[in-house]
C-alpha positions as CSV (number, residue, x, y, z in Angstrom):
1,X,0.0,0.0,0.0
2,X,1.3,3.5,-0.5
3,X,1.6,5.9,1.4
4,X,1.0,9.8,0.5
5,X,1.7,12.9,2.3
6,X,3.3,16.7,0.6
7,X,2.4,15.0,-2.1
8,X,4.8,12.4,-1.8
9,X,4.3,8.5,-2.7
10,X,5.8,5.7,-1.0
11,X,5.9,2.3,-2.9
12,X,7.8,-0.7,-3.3
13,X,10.3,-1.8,-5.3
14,X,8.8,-4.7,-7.6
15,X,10.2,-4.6,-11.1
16,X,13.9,-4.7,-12.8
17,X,12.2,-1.3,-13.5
18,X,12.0,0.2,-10.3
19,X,15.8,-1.7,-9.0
20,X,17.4,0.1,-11.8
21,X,15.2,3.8,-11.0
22,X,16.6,2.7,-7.1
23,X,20.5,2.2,-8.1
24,X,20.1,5.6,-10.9
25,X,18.5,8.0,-8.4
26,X,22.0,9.0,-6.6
27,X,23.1,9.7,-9.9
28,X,20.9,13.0,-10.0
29,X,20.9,13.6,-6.0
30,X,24.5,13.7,-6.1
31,X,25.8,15.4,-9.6
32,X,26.5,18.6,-8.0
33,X,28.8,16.9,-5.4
34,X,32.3,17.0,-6.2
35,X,33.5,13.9,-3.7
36,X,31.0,11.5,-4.7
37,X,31.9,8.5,-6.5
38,X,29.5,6.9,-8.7
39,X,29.4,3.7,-8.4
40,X,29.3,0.9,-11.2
41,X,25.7,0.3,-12.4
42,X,25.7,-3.7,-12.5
43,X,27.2,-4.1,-9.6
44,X,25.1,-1.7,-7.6
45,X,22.0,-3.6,-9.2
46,X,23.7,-7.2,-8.7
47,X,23.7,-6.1,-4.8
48,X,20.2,-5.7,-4.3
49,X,18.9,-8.3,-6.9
50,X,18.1,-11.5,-4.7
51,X,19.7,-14.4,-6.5
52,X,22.3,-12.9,-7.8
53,X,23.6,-11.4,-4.0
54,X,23.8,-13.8,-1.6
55,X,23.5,-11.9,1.5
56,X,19.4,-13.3,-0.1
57,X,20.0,-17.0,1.6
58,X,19.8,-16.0,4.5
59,X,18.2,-12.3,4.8
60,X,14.8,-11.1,3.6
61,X,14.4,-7.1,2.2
62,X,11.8,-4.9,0.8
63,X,13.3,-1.5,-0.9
64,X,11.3,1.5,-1.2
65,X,11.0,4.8,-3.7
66,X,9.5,8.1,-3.0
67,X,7.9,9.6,-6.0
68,X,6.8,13.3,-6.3
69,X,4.8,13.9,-9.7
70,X,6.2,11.1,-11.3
71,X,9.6,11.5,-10.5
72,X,11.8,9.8,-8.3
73,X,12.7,12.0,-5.2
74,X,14.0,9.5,-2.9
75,X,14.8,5.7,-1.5
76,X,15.5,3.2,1.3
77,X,15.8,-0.4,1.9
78,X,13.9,-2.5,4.8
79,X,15.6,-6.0,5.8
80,X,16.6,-8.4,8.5
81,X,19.7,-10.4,8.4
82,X,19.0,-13.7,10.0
83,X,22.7,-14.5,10.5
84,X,22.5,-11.1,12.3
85,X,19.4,-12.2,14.5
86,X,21.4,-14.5,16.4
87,X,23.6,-12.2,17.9
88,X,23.7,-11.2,21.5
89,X,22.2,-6.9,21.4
90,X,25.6,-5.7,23.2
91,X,27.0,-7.0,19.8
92,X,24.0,-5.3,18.0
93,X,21.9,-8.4,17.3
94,X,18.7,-9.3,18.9
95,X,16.1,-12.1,17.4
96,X,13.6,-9.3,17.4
97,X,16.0,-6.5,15.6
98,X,16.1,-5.4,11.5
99,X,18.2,-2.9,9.8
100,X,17.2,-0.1,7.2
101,X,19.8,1.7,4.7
102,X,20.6,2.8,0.9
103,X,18.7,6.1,2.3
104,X,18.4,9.0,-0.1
105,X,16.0,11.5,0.0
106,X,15.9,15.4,-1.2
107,X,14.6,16.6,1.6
108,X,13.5,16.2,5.0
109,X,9.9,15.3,5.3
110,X,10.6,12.9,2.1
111,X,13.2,11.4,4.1
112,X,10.7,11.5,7.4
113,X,8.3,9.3,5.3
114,X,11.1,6.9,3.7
115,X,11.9,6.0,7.2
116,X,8.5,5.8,8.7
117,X,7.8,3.2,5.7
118,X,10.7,1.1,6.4
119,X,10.1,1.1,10.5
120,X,6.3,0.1,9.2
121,X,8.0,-3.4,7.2
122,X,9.9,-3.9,9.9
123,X,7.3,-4.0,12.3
124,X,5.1,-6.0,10.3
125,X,8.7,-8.9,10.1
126,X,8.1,-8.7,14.1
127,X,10.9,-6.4,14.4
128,X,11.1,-3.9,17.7
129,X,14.9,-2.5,17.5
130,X,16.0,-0.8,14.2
131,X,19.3,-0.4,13.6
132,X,20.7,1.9,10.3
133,X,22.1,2.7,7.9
134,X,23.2,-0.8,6.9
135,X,22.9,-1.0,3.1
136,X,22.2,-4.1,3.2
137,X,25.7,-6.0,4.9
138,X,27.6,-5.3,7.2
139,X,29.9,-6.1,5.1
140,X,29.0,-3.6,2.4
141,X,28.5,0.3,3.0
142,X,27.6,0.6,7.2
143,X,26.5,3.8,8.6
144,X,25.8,7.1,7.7
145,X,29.2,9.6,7.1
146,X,28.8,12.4,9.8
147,X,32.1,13.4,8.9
148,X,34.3,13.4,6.5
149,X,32.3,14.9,3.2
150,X,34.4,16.7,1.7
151,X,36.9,13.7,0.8
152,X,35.9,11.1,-1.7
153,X,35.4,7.5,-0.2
154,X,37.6,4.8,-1.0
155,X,36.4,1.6,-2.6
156,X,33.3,0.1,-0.9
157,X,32.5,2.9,1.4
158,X,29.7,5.2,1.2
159,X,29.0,8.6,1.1
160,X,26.3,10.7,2.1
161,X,24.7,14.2,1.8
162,X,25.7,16.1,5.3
163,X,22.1,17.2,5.8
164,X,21.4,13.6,6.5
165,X,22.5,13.2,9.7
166,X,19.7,15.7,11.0
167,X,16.8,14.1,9.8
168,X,17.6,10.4,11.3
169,X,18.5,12.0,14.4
170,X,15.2,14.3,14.0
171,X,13.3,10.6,13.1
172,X,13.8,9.8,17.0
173,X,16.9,7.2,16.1
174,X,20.4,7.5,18.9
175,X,23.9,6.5,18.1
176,X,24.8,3.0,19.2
177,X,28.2,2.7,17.1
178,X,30.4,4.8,15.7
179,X,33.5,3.2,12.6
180,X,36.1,5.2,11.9
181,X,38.1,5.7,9.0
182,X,42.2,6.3,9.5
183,X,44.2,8.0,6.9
184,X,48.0,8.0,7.0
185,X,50.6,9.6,4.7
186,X,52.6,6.5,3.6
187,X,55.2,8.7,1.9
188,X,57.1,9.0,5.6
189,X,58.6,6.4,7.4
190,X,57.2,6.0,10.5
191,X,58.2,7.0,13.9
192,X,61.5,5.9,15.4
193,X,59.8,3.3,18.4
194,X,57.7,1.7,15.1
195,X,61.2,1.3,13.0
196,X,62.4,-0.6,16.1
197,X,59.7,-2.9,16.5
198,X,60.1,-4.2,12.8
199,X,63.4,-4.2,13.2
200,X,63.0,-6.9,16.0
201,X,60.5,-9.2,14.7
202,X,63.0,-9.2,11.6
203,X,65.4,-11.1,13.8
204,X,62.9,-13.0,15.6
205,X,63.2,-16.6,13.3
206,X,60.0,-17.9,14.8
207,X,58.4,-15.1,12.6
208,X,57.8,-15.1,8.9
209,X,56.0,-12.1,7.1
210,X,54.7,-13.7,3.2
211,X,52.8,-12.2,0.3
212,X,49.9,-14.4,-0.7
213,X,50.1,-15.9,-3.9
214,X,47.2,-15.4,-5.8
215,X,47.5,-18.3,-8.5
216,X,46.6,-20.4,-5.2
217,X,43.6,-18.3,-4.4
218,X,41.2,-20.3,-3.3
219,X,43.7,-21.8,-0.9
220,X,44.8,-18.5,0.3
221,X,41.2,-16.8,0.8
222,X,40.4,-20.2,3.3
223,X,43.7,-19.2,5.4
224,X,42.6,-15.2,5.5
225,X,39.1,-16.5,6.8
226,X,39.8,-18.8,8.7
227,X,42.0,-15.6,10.9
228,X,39.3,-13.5,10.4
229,X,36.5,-15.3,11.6
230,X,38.8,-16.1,14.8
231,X,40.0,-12.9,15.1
232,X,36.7,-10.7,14.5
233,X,34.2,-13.3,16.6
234,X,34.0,-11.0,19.1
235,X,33.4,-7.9,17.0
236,X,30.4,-5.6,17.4
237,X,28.3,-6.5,14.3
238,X,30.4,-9.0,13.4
239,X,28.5,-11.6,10.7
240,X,30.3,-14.6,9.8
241,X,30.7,-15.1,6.1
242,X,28.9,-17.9,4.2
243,X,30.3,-20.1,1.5
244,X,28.5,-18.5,-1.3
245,X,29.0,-15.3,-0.1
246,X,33.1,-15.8,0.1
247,X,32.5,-17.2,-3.6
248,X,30.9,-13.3,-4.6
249,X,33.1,-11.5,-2.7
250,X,36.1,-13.6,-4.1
251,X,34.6,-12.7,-7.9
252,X,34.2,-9.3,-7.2
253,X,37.6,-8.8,-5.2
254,X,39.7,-10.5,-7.3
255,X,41.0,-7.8,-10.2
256,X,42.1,-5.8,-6.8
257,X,44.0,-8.4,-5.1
258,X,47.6,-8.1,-5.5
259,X,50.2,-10.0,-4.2
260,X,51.8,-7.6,-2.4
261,X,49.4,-6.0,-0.9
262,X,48.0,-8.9,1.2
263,X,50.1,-9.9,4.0
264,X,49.9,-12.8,6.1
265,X,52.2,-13.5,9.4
266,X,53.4,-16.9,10.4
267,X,54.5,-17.9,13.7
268,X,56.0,-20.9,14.2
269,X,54.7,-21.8,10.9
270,X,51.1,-21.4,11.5
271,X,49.1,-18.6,10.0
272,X,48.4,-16.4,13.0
273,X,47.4,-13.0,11.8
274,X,46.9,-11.2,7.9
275,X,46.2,-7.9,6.4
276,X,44.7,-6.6,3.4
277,X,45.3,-4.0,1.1
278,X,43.3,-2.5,-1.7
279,X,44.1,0.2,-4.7
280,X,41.6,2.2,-4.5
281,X,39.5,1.4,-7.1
282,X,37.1,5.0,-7.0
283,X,39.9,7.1,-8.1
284,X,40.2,4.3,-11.4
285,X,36.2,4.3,-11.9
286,X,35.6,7.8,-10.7
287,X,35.2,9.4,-14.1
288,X,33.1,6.4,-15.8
289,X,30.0,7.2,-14.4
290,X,28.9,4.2,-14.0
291,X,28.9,2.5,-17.0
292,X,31.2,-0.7,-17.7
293,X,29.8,-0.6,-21.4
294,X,30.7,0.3,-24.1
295,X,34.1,1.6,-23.3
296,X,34.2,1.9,-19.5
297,X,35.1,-1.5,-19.2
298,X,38.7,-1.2,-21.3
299,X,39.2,1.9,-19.6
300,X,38.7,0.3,-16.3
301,X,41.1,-3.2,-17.0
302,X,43.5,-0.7,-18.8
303,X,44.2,1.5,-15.5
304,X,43.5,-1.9,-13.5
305,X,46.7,-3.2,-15.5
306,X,48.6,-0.2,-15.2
307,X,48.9,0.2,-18.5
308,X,51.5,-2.2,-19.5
309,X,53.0,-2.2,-16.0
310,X,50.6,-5.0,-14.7
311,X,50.1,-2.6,-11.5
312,X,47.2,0.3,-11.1
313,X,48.9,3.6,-10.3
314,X,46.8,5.4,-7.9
315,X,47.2,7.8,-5.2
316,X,45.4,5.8,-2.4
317,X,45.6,2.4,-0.9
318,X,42.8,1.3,1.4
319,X,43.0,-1.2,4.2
320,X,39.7,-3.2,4.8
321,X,40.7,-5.9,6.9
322,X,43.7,-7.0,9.2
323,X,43.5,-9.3,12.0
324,X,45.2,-11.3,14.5
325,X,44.0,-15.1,16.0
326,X,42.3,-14.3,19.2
327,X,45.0,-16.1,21.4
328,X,47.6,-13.8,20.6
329,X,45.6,-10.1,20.8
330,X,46.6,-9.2,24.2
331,X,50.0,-10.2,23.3
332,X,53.1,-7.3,22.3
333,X,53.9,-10.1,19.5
334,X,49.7,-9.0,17.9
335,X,50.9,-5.0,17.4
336,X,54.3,-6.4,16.3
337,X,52.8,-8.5,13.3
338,X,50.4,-5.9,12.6
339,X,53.2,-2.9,12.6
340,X,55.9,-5.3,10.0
341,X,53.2,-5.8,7.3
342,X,52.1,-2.5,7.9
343,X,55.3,-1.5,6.9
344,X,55.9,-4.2,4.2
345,X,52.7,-3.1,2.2
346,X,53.3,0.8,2.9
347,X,57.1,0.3,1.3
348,X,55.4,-1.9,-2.0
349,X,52.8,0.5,-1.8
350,X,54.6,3.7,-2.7
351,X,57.4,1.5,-5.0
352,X,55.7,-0.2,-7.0
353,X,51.6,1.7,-7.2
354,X,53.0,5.3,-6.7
355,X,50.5,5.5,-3.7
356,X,51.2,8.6,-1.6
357,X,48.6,7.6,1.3
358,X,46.1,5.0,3.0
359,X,42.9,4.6,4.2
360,X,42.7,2.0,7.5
361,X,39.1,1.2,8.1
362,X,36.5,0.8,8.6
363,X,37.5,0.4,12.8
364,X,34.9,0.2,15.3
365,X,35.1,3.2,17.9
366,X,36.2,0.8,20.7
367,X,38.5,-1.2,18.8
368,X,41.1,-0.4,21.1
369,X,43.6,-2.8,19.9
370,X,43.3,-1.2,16.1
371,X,42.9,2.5,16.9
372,X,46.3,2.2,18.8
373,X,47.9,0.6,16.0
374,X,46.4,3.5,14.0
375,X,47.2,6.3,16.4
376,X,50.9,4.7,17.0
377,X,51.9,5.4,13.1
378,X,50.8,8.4,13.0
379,X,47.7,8.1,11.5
380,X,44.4,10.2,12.0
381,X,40.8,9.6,12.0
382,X,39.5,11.5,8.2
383,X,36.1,10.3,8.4
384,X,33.4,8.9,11.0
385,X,30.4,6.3,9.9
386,X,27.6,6.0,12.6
387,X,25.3,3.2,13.1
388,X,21.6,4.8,14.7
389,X,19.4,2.8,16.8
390,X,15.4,3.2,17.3
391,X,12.8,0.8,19.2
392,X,10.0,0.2,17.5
């Protein structure tokens, strides 16, 4: 059923039609914004197209437009993650809680009724604790930037108009989390107590520091998980990965995995910790609005390649994950691994991409472990996503 008001109309999305008139409307909201990213059509449609995401097997979603006079003026996406469900609500689960996201609007009262609709699914799914923005993973494009806008986002983060963080607040929703972004000039070395501390675990011979190699990728990506689900378990928000979803993610990740950018620490010759580095894909796709076809997609495996080089030359590298086995994190030896392939990736970083600086993050606001590693090399926090809370 829709719902009307300032002659405004709420529907749901049903047809290929209306996905595509979701994914295009940021397009026109944000033309006039000089650090927005457009981001690549298909892939925007293949993440809310049940079937082809599989965040679908085990999550259920309704998305919404607002329509003023036959235009599209704004949207939002309803959904409840049962792999989320199970968590504990410290860790920001709850059987009875559902996340909304992908919110755009062009003003405030549209907004006001985007959000009303979604809380209205939700409630009808059983839900009594909404939690947002989360568009639609965790793993994809959490909370709403409440600072930070005037810098472009790396690869896989999100961006959002600055007026937005008003009109949740003024929708009755409270912070629960905070994830901050670090940025770091990589161009210096870093400070003298860091230099040490590489120094040492250089000569400690129960420690090995390897690239991955990515012709055994499959192989590889179980060894990374396998960390990561150890090492994140505890993690506000934290959803384990399924098989199909490591499968999409692999796909999708794959053109930006390069051999020296992903670390991974042995000690004693078990995998105990790794850390992962991206080009920055945004500044390669930036100017492609878009559109893969026709030409967008040489232009795009042309940079991707460097050219000739084989390496994409780009100004910023982005770290999404790093961790360390659970057993070890209130160990000195956990900051030790974590400071070597910082430095490792930061040296092949500027060598061999002609990166001048890096993105850490997202990190959770009480990730005390990571912030200090962050804070320690000099980095500082560039931009701040927050996670809302309502009941219902």
């Amino acid at each position: 059923m829709a719902s009307v008001a300032s002659g405004v109309t709420i529907r749901p999305v049903v047809t290929k039609a209306d996905r595509k008139a979701f994914v295009n409307l940021p397009f026109r909201l944000y033309a006039e914004d000089p650090a927005w990213v457009p981001p690549l059509k298909d892939e925007a449609m293949g993440l809310i197209t049940p079937g082809k995401n599989p965040f679908f097997e085990h999550a259920k979603a309704q998305l919404f437009l607002a329509e003023r006079g036959g235009e599209v003026v704004g949207r939002i996406s309803a959904s409840i993650d049962y792999a989320w469900t199970p968590m504990p609500a410290d860790k920001g689960g709850g059987a009875d809680s559902g996340n909304w996201g992908y919110l755009d609007a062009e003003d405030q009262e549209t907004a006001r009724l985007l959000i009303a609709r979604a809380e209205d699914w939700l409630r009808g799914e059983g839900v009594k604790r909404a939690l947002g923005p989360i568009s639609m993973s965790i793993w994809e494009e959490p909370g709403l930037l409440i600072k930070g806008h005037d810098q472009p986002p790396t690869v896989m983060m999100g961006h959002d108009d600055r007026r937005y963080e008003a009109w949740v607040e003024a929708a009755g929703y409270a912070k629960v989390k905070d994830l901050h972004t670090w940025e770091l000039d990589i161009t210096r070395p870093f400070p003298p107590l860091i230099e040490r501390i590489v120094k040492s675990g250089e000569k400690n011979p129960r420690i090995r520091i390897r690239k991955v190699d990515k012709s055994k990728f499959n192989e590889e990506a179980a060894i990374i998980l396998a960390i990561l689900n150890d090492a994140w378990s505890d993690n506000w928000g934290f959803v384990p990965f399924t098989e199909s979803e490591i499968a999409f993610a692999g796909k999708k990740m794959k053109p930006i995995i390069f051999n020296d950018l992903v670390n991974v620490a042995e000690l004693d010759g078990e995998p105990v910790a790794f850390m992962m580095t991206w080009p920055n894909l945004n500044e390669l796709q930036a100017d492609l609005n878009g559109e893969l076809f026709p030409f967008g997609f040489i232009k795009l495996l042309w940079r991707l390649n460097g050219g000739f080089s084989g390496k994409p030359q780009v100004n910023t590298m982005r770290v999404p994950l790093m961790g360390v086995l659970k057993k070890l994190q209130a160990s000195r030896l956990a900051s030790q691994l974590a400071f070597m392939m910082i430095e490792y990736i930061r040296r092949d970083a500027v060598a061999h991409y002609g990166s001048t600086r890096s993105e850490i993050g997202w990190i959770l606001e009480d990730n005390q472990g990571m912030n200090s590693i962050a804070e320690a090399i000099d980095s500082r926090i560039n931009k701040t996503y927050r996670i809302y809370e309502k009941a219902l």
